[in-house]
C-alpha positions, 0 to 999 in steps of 0.5 A, spaced: 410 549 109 416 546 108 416 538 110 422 533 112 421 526 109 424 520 113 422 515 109 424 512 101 420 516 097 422 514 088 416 518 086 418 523 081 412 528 082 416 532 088 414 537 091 419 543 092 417 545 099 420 538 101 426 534 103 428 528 104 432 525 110 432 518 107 438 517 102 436 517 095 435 510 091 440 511 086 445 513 090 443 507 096 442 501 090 450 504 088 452 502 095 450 494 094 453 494 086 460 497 089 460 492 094 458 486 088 464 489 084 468 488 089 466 481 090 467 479 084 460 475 084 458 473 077 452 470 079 446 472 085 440 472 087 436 478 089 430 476 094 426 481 096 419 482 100 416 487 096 414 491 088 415 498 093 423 496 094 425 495 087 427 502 086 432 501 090 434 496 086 436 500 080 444 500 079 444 493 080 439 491 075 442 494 070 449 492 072 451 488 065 459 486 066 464 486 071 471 489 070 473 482 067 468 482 062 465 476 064 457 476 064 453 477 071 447 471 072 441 475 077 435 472 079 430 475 082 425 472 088 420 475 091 417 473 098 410 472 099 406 474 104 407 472 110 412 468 115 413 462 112 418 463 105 422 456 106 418 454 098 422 460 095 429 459 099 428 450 097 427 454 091 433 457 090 438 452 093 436 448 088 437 452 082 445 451 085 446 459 087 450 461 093 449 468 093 444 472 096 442 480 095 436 481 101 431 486 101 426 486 106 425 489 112 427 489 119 421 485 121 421 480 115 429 480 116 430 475 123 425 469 120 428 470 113 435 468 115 433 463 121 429 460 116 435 460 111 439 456 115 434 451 116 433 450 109 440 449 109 443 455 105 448 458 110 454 454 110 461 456 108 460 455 102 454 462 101 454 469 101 448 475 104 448 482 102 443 485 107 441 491 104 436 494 110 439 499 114 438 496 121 441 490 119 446 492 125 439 492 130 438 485 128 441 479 132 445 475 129 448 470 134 445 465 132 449 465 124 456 469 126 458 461 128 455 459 121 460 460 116 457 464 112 459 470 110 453 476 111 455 483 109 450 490 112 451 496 112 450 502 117 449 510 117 450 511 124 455 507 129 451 506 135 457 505 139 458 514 138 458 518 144 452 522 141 449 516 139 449 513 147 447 520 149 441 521 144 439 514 148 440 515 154 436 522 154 431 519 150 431 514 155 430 517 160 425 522 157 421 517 156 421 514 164 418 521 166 413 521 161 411 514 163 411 516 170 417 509 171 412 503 167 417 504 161 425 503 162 430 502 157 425 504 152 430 503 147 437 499 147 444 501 147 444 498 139 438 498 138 437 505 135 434 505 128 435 510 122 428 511 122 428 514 130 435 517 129 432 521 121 427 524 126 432 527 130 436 529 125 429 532 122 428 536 128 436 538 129 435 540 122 429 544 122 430 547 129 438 549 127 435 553 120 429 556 124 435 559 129 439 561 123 435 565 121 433 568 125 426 568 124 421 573 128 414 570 130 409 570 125 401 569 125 399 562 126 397 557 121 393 551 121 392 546 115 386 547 114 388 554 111 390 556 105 394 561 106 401 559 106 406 561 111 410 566 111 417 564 112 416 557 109 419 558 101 424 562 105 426 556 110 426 550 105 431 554 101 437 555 107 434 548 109 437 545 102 443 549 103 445 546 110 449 542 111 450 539 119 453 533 123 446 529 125 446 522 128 445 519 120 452 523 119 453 528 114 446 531 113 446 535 105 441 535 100 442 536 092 438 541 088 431 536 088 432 537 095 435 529 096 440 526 100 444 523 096 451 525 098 452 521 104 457 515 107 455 509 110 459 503 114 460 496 110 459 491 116 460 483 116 458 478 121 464 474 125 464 471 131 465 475 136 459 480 132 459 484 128 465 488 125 467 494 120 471 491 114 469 499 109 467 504 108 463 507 102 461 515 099 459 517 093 465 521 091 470 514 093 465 509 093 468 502 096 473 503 100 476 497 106 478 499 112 479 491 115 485 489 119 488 484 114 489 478 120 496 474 119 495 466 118 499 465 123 494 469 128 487 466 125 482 461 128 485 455 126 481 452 120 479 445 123 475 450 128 468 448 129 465 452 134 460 457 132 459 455 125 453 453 122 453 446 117 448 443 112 448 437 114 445 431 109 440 425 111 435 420 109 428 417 112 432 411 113 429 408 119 432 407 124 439 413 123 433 418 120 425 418 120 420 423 121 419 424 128 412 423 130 408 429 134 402 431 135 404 439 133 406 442 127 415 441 127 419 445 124 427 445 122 431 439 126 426 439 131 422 435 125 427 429 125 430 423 130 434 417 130 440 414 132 444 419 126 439 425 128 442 424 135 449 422 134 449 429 130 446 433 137 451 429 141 457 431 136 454 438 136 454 439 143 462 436 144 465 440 138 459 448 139 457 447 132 450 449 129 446 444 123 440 444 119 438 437 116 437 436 109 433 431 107 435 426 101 429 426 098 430 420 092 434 416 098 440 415 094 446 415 097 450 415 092 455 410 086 459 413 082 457 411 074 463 409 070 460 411 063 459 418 065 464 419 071 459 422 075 457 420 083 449 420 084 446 422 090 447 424 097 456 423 094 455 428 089 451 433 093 458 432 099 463 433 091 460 439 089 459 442 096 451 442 096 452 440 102 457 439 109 456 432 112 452 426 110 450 421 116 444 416 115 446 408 114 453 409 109 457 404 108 464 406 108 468 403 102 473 403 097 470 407 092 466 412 096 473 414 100 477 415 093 471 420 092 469 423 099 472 423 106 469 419 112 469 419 119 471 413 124 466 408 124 460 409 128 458 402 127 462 396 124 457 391 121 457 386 116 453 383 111 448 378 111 442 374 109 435 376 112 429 371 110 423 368 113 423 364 120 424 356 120 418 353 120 417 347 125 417 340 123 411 335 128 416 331 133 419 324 131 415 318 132 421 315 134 424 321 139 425 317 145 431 316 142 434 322 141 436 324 149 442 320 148 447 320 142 449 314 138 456 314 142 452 314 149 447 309 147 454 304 145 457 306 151 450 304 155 450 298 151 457 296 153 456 298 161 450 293 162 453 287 159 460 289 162 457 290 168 452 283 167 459 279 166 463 282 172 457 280 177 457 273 175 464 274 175 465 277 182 460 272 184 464 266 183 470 269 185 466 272 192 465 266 198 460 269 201 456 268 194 457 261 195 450 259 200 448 252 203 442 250 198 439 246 204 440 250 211 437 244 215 444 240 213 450 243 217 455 240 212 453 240 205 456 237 200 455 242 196 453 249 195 449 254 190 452 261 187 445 265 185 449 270 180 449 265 174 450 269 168 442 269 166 441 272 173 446 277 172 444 280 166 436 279 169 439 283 176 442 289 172 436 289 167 432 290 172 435 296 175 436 299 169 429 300 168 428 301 175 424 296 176 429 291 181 429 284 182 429 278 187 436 277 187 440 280 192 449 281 192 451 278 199 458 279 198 461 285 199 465 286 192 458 284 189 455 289 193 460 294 191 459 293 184 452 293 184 450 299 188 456 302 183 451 299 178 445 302 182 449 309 182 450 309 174 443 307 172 441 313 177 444 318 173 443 315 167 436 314 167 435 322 170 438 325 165 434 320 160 428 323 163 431 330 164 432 330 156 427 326 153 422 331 155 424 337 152 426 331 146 418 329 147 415 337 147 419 341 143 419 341 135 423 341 130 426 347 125 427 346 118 431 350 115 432 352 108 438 356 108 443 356 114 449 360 110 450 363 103 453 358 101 445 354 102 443 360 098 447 361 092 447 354 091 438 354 091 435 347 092 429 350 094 428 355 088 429 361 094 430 367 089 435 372 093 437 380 091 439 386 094 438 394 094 439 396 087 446 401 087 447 400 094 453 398 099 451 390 099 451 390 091 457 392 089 461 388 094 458 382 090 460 386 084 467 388 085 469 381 090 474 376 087 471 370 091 468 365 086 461 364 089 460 372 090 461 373 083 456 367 082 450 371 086 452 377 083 452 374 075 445 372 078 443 378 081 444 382 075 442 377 070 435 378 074 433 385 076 427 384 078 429 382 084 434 388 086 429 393 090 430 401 091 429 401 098 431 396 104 423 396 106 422 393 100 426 389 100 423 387 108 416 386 105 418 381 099 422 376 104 415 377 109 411 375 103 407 368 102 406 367 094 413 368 094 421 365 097 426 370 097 431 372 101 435 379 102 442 380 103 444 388 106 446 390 112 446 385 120 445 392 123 439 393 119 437 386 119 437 387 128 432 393 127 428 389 122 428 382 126 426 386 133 418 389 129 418 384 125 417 376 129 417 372 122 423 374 119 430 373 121 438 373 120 440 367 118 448 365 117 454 369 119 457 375 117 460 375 109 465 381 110 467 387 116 465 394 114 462 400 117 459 406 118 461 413 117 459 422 117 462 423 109 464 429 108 468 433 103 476 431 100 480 433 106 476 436 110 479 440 116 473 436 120 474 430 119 479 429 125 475 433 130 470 429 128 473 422 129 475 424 136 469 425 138 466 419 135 472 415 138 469 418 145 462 417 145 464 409 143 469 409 150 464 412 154 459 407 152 454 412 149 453 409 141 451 402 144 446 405 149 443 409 143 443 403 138 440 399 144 435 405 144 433 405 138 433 399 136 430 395 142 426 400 144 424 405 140 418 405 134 415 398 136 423 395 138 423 389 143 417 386 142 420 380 139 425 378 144 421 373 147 419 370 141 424 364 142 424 362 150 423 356 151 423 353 144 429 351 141 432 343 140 435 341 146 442 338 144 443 330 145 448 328 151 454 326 148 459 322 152 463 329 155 456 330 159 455 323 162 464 321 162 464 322 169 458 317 171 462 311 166 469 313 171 465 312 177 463 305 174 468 303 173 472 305 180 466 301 183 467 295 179 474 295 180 473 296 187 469 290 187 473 286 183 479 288 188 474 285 194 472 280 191 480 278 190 481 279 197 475 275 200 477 269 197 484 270 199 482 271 207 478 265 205 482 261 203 488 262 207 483 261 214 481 254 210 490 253 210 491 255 217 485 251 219 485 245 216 493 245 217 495 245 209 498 249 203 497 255 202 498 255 195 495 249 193 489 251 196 488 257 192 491 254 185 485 249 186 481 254 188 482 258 182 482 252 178 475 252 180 472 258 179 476 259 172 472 253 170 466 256 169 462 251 169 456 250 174 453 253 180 454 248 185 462 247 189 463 242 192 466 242 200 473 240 200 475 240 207 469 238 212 471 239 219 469 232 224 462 232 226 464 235 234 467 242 231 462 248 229 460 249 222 458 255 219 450 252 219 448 254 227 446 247 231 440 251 233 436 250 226 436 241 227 429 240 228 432 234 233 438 230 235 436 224 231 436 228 224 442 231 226 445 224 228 443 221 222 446 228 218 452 227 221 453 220 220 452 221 213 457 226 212 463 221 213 460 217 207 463 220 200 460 227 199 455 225 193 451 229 189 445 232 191 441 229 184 445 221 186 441 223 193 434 225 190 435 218 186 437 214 192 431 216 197 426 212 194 430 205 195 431 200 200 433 203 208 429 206 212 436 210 214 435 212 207 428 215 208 430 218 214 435 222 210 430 224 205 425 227 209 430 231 212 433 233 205 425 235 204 425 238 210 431 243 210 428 245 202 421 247 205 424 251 210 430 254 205 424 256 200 419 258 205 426 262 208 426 266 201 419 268 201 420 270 208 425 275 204 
């Protein structure tokens, strides 16, 4: 009975009664070492699923040299079982490949590649080789933008009218026989050699049966052991046929295999998937691609639809793990305000990526011994990867080496170290609400004012009272303002507690309630800040600057993080004092640390003093989780952060446009408030200071204005107080009909005198006119006469009256007892008051 196979088959037993449909290993694996010749690859790897596929490997195994003699590098990798390969694929990325030759089947093919992008192995700089025959059947949108160059082959162009007619047939063949349940069983592109071998096997043997012209003969079961009839006779026409199937030219050798056959070579572009050759066994590879003018290409500095490996850290908070309940895998395993700002350029700029942790943290520092940069910079140099974000200082050397981006963060260098600690309030605090300055003002404020109120008191008139209100015409009259007085009334304000003098003249009270207005102030804002001076305590701080840091007075040990940005600012400054700590820093090693959190946990240590110098953006982030540390001092120097990416890259324009972008539209400060205010635990020290602090003493730029008002109302007062004693000395001239001028030349003789509190009356009218004593206060018009009489007598002292009421006359006891008299009622007067 002859059989048609439609599945690879390398065993060497073969029946003679069978032919196979599926091309032939040898001249499969024929195909893919061309296609390698033509690539010129000198070294790749083979990655298939399994020891049954092999086989089909054979012309490439052997393959020894090129054309050019040069020594070919293979590796094999095989997949295990399963769907999770990235273990091999990190394998193979480490080993430094970039070409890749796969064979597995159509349903380990997707995940492959998907999982291949992930691990960060399909960038520009790599080359696929699929060696399945469905690879056009696969969907490949999400790599035809990635920048890998991945090369299939086909049998068959679905895009052929007798391609879509077999589909559209079979389609609706099987709609009829689903009775409607099944549509589009089979899609336009989705048709696989093995479903068109089997039409081709049936095509095959129905054209030989017809051919021959064969008549009905017995049947035959396969429980029998008798054969059929025509079945040498048909197995042989069918080796010797040769027909248009759907899989191409259909003929076999004399073993009965399909060697002889010609397939499509096909590259993944970004619209799809396209011919670029041909191959047959008789003219092996030949291209058949359109060579596309630089002019009419895609411009170079394109991203949209490629795919980059894009390079980071678990730095905290650019890179970390993303914290999930679920198994993640690919990007989806990662956040940050760098794994963000990646997602937002991708979205702007229609690119594809892969994170790729660094997984030693080094970021990168070139050593002058073996002229070679490390880390993260070394992987960007030798194209191990695209682009690299995490916390990388943008500087002189590492510019010379790769290029960056436009800053997406400036920052500086500065000190993190331990909180201050609080110092117990001041016995004498009381002291502090006012400056030195204030408190001399003060001083100078009451002792002035104390002088212009015995000043103005002397000059004022009305100041001037009738000791003994009984006796219309004295002889003398009492001023209350002496200077003892004056300094006791404004004391008493002062300390708000008052006293029993009270100004009667105007200029006198002007300059009091002036001094009343001043002390009100004062005093309140005394009160205000003393409180805060009363409750808030002090901070020590041991360091306030670098300057306090370099020059050590407590023993604070200092460092930063080994190989870093902050190090080699130190190290390559011209500044006398950096170059001071960085010879300390490398005479002691052992404050260096790998890792900033290292470096966070010896500042937050109690057995020892150390301070950590590195970058103010991550010191904010430190300081938002961390309540006992802080930033202390400003910036030593203004640099930023930036994407690195290869010397003269075509990208990094694209890139700095967008980034310039996201920082005029506001974004970038909304994602670093996130990330460091409110994201993983941020914001929980920001209330940690409310409240607290020292309040500042008042300087005199704070009370000025409450001197100025003091010192109008005292010249007010002294301008009234001027006034006053002119008006009254010019009605004692106009009244008494005498000069003007001699009057206030004696009055201010007087006054300027400064001697005594007692002023003798001058001019007294006759006893019949009024005087400034009201008539109604005489007790009887005796006393009243007896007054009067006296009045025209030589004005005495009062001490020479007390001393002469003991003697002889009983006019002179009269006197006296009246003089008793109008002092009782005068003191009883005040206490009444």
């Amino acid at each position: 009975m002859p059989q048609m196979i439609i599945k690879p088959e390398v065993s060497q037993n073969r029946n003679w009664s069978t032919v196979n449909l599926y091309p032939h290993h040898i001249a499969y694996s024929q195909i893919f070492a061309d296609i390698i010749q033509m690539k010129s690859w000198t070294e790749f790897t083979i990655i298939y699923e399994g020891a049954e596929l092999l086989p089909f490997l054979d012309n490439i195994i052997t393959m020894q040299n090129t054309n050019s003699g040069e020594k070919i590098l293979m590796n094999l990798v095989q997949l295990p079982d399963g769907d999770d390969f990235r273990f091999q694929l990190k394998t193979v990325k480490s080993s430094g490949s970039l070409n890749y030759l796969i064979n597995c089947s159509l349903k380990t093919l997707p995940l492959l590649l998907e999982q291949a992008q992930q691990v960060g192995i399909m960038s520009d700089d790599h080359s696929y080789l699929i060696m399945n025959p469905d690879f056009q059947t696969v969907d490949i949108s999400p790599h035809k933008h990635g920048g890998s160059n991945i090369t299939g082959i086909r049998l068959f162009d679905p895009s052929l009218e007798s391609i879509q007619t077999f589909i559209t047939s079979l389609n609706e063949k099987v709609v009829e026989l689903s009775e409607g349940q099944i549509e589009n069983a089979i899609a336009d592109d989705a048709l696989t050699l093995d479903l068109a071998l089997v039409y081709d096997a049936v095509i095959l043997y129905t054209s030989a049966v017809n051919a021959m012209e064969l008549e009905e003969g017995a049947n035959v079961t396969c429980e029998d052991n008798e054969s059929w009839e025509f079945g040498s006779s048909v197995i042989n026409y069918i080796r010797t046929m040769e027909i248009d199937g759907l899989t191409g030219i259909i003929k076999f050798d004399e073993d009965g295999l399909r060697s002889d056959f010609e397939v499509d070579i096909l590259e993944v572009m970004a619209h799809g998937f396209e011919k670029v050759g041909t191959w047959s066994l008789e003219d092996g590879y030949t291209e058949t691609r359109t060579v596309i003018p630089p002019t009419e290409q895609e411009g170079s500095d394109s991203m949209k639809g490629k795919h980059f490996l894009i390079l980071t850290a678990l730095s905290a908070p650019y890179g970390m793990l993303r914290e999930s309940a679920k198994k993640l895998e690919g990007n989806a395993r990662y956040e940050g305000f760098g794994i963000e700002l990646i997602e937002e350029l991708a979205k702007m700029n229609e690119f594809n990526y892969t994170f790729d942790i660094q997984a030693d943290g080094v970021y990168g520092s070139y050593n002058p011994k073996t002229k070679k940069w490390n880390g993260m910079m070394e992987k960007i140099m030798d194209g191990r990867a695209d682009f690299a974000i995490t916390d990388l200082t943008i500087t002189s050397a590492r510019q010379k080496a790769v290029d960056f981006t436009s800053p997406f963060m400036n920052l500086g260098i500065t000190i993190l170290y331990k909180k201050p600690t609080k110092e117990p309030p001041n016995l004498f605090s009381f002291i502090s609400p006012f400056s030195s300055g204030v408190w001399s003002w003060l001083a100078g404020a009451f002792v002035g004012v104390s002088v212009l109120l015995f000043v103005l008191g002397r000059l004022a008139p009305e100041e001037w009272q009738n000791p003994y209100p009984c006796i219309e015409e004295p002889e003398t009259l009492d001023n209350q303002f002496t200077l003892a007085n004056s300094f006791w009334f404004t004391l008493g304000s002062v300390l708000t507690q008052g006293s029993e003098i009270a100004p009667i003249a105007v200029s006198t009270r002007m300059a009091g309630s002036m001094w009343w207005f001043f002390t009100l102030i004062m005093v309140s804002s005394y009160t205000a800040n003393l409180a805060a001076f009363l409750t808030v305590e002090s901070k020590f701080y041991a360091i306030t600057s670098v300057q306090d840091l370099a020059n050590n007075p407590y023993g604070i040990t200092y460092g930063a993080k080994k190989g870093g940005a902050t190090f080699s600012f130190f190290k390559e400054s011209d500044n006398l004092l950096y170059q001071k700590m960085y010879h300390y820093m490398d005479d002691h090693p052992e404050y260096q640390t790998a890792t900033n959190d290292e470096g966070l946990e010896r500042v937050k240590s109690e057995t020892e003093k150390y301070a950590f110098l590195m970058e103010s953006t991550s010191i904010e982030y430190m300081v938002e989780r961390n309540c006992d540390v802080a930033r202390v001092g400003g910036l030593l120097d203004s640099k930023g952060y930036g994407i690195a990416m290869k010397k003269n890259s075509p990208y990094r324009q694209p890139m700095s446009e967008s980034i310039l972008q996201l920082q005029e539209e506001g974004k970038l400060i909304r994602m670093k408030d996130k990330w460091w205010k409110e994201k993983r635990g941020g914001g929980v020290c920001q209330d940690d200071d409310v409240g607290g602090g020292d309040a500042q003493p008042l300087v005199l730029a704070n009370v000025g204005g409450v001197f100025i008002v003091l010192a109008a109302g005292c010249g007010l007062a002294v301008l009234c107080a001027f006034l006053e004693m002119l008006f009254d000395v010019w009605m004692i001239s106009h009244r008494m009909k005498i000069s003007f001028k001699d009057e206030i030349i004696a009055e201010l003789k007087f006054i300027l005198s400064f001697s005594g509190d007692t002023k003798p009356v001058r001019h007294r009218e006759p006893s019949g006119s009024g005087s400034r004593s009201s008539k109604k206060d005489k007790e009887d018009s005796g006393e009243a006469e007896s007054i009067g009489d006296n009045r025209l007598d030589p004005a005495p002292t009062p001490r020479s009256e007390r001393s002469s009421h003991s003697h002889h006359t009983l006019h002179s006891r009269r006197q006296s007892n009246a003089v008793q008299m109008a002092r009782m009622r005068k003191y009883s007067g005040r206490s009444i008051l």
